[in-house]
N, C-alpha and C positions, 0 to 999 in steps of 0.2 A: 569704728562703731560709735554709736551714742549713748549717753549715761544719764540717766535722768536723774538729776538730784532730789529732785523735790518738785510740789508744787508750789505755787505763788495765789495769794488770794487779793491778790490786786493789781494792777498793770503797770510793769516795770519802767522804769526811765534810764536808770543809771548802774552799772557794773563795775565792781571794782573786783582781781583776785590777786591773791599774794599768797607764798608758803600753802599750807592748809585751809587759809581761809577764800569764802566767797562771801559776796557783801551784795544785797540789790537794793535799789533806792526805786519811791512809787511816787505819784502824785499826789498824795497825802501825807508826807513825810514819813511813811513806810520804810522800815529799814529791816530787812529777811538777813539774818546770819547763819553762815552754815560753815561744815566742814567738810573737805572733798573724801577723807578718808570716810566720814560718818553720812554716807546720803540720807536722807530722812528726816534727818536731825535739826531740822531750819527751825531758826526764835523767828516769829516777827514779832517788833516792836513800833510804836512812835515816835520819831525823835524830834517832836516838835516845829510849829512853822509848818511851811506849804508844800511845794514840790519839789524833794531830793534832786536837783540836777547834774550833781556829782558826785559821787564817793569815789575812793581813793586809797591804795594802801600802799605800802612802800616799796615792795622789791616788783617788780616787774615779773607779768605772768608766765610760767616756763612753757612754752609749746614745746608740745610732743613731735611724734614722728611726722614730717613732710608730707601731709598731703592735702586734697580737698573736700573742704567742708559741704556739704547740704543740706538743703529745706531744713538750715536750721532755726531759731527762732532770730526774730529782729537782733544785732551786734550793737551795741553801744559799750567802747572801752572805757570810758569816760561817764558817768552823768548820772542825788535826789534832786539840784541839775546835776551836782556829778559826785562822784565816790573817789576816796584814794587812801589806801590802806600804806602808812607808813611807820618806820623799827626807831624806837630808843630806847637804848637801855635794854634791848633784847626784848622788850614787851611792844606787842605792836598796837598801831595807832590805826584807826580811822579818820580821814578827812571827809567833811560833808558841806559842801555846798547847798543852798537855800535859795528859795526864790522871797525869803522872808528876810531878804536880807545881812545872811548871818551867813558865817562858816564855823563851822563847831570841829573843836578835836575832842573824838572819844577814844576811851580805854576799848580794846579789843580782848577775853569777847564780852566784859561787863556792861559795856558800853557806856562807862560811865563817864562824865561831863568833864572833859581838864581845862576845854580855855573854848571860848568864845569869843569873837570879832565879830563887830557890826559896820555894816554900809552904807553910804548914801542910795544904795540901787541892788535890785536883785542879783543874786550871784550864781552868775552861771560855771565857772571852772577854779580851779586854785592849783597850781603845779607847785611841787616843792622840787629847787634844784637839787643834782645828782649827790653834793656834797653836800646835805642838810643843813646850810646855811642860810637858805634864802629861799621866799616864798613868793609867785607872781598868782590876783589875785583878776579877774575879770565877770565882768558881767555884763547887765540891760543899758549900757550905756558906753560911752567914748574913752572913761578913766581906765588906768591902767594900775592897779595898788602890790607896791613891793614894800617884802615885812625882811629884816632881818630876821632867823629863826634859832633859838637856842633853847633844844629840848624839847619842852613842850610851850616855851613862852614865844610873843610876837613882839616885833618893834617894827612900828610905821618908818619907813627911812625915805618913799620918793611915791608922788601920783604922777603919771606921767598921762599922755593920749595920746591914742594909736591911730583911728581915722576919724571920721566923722559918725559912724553907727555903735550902734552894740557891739561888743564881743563875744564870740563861743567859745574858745578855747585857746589855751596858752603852754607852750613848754620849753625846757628848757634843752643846750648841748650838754653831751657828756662831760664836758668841762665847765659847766657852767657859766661861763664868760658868756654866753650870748641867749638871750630868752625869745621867743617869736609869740603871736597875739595875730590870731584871725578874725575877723569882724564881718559884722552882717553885711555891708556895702561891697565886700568882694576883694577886702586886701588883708594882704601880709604882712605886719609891721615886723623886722631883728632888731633890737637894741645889744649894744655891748655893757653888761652891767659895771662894766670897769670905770667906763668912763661918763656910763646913762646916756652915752650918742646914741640915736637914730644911724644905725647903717644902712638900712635898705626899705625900702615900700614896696612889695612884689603884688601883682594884679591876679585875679583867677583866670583862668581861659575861658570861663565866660561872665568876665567883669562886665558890672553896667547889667544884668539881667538878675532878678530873684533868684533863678538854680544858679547862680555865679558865689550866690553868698558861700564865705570860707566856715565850714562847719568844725573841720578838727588840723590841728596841727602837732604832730613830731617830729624830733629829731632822730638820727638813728643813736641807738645806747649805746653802742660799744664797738670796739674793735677799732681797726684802718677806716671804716666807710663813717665820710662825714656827709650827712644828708639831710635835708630838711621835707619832707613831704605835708601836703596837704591838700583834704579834699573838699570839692561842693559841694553844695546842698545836692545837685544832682550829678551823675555820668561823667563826673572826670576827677581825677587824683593829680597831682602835679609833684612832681621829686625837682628839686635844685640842688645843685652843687655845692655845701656852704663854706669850699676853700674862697670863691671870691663873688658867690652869688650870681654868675654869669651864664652858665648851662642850664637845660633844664629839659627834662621831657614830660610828657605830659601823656597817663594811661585815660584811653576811653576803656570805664568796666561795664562787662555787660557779664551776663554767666554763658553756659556752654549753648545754650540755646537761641542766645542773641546773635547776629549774622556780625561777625568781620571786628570785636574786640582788640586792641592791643596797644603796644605805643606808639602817641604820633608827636610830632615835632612842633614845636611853639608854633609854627606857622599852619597848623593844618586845619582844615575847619568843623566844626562840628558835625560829628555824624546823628542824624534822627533816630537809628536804632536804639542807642542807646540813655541818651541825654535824659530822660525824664526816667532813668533807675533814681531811686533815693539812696543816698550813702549814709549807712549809720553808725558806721565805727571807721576807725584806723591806728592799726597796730605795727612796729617792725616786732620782731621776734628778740629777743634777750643776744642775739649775737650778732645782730643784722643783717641777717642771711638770707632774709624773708621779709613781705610786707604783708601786712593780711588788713581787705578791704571787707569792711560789713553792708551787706546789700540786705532788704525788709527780706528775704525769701533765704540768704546764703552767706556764707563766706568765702573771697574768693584770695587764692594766694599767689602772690606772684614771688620768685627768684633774683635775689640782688646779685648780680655777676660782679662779685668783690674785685676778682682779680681784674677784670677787663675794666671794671671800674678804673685803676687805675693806670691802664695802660693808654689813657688819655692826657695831654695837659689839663692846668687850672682854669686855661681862658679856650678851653676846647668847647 
């Protein structure tokens, strides 16, 4: 069933949840705080600058029981451009991305101000790696900014460039040795933080086309399954292998109502039923059991087959 928390008195961009908290970012630097235990209860504030395109908190959201979502509202896991609620010192943090340029760390739920970073360009995402050490920062252009992170302070340590467009989003492995950066032109950059090499440049399934641009990237959190997924702007989700980056399949998502959904193989070709769905989130679930895609009307989940996972080689 569904739980209405509250209402919102502006039009949301960006989600973040962790623990007890929910976090939503708006196009006027709106920032809604709530508590899952306490529905009702929502602060909105200002938190300066223009459009939240990320907030962000630290632990990864717990899904519940297995199953499928509907007619829920628009998903975005990610994005005042984006949210991300993260823990030190037992007191947790919010991350906020800005299209004014800035990523702001606030106190959770005072909200108040600890550290601010500015950019040459708006900032559309910020991932902090698994181990709190490190932070990749992306935005409205080709740069790629990684901070050492200690506590609540940053250190500038590398700008790197990913392809030739903007970026949306960036995340990192559960080991943190490898970060990935999806860009508006339709690619995938992994680097290995160890060494700052460029390992792989991966294309979308529909590179070279506007719905091809790469809107969100994860990796799976935890457990045996190492995966990298990520989706287009429209009708297709792409999973890779990231023992050697050589597999890969690729879901056309449509909901129950669209004809002939599921997964097709690099080589397949676009189906019209589905291609012009808009994709607005993508999540694995906290044990990697599950993926969960955000469509403007639904959520849809699909089943990681762990075991059979690897009852394949690396170069299968």
């Amino acid at each position: 069933s569904t739980r209405v928390l509250g209402d919102l008195s502006f039009d949301p961009v960006s989600m973040a949840v962790s623990g007890d908290y929910i976090v939503v970012g708006g196009q006027r630097a709106e920032l809604a705080v709530g508590k899952l235990s306490e529905p009702g209860t929502t602060t909105v504030v200002r938190s300066g600058g223009s459009i939240n395109n990320f907030v962000a908190l630290d632990q990864q959201p717990a899904f519940g029981g297995r199953r499928r979502l509907r007619d829920s509202a628009a998903f975005t896991d990610d994005g005042v451009t984006n949210l991300n609620i993260t823990g030190e010192q037992n007191v947790p943090r919010l991350l906020v991305c800005n299209n004014d340029h800035t990523v702001r760390l606030l106190a959770l739920p005072t909200l108040d101000l600890l550290t601010e970073l500015r950019f040459p360009t708006a900032i559309n995402y910020a991932s902090v790696s698994p181990d709190g050490a490190k932070m990749c920062v992306v935005g409205d252009s080709n740069q790629v900014f990684l901070f050492n992170k200690n506590g609540d302070s940053f250190e500038k340590m590398a700008t790197m460039t990913a392809s030739n467009d903007a970026s949306f989003s960036c995340d990192w492995s559960q080991s943190s040795e490898q970060f990935a950066v999806g860009s508006q032109d339709g690619y995938v950059t992994v680097w290995d933080i160890r060494s700052h090499r460029q390992m792989i440049q991966l294309e979308t399934f529909q590179h070279g086309r506007s719905r091809g641009a790469c809107r969100n990237v994860k990796f799976s959190p935890s457990g045996s399954v190492d995966l990298l997924a990520f989706s287009e702007h429209t009708g297709y989700v792409n999973i890779v292998d990231t023992r050697d980056y050589s597999h890969r399949q690729v879901l056309c998502v449509a909901t129950d109502d669209d004809a002939d959904a599921g997964v097709q193989s690099w080589a397949a070709s676009p189906g019209a039923g589905s291609q012009d769905l808009q994709i607005t989130g993508l999540r694995f679930s906290t044990d990697s059991s599950a993926l969960f895609v955000g469509l403007e009307q639904s959520i849809l989940e699909y089943e990681v087959d762990r075991v059979g996972r690897h009852s394949f080689s690396s170069s299968a």
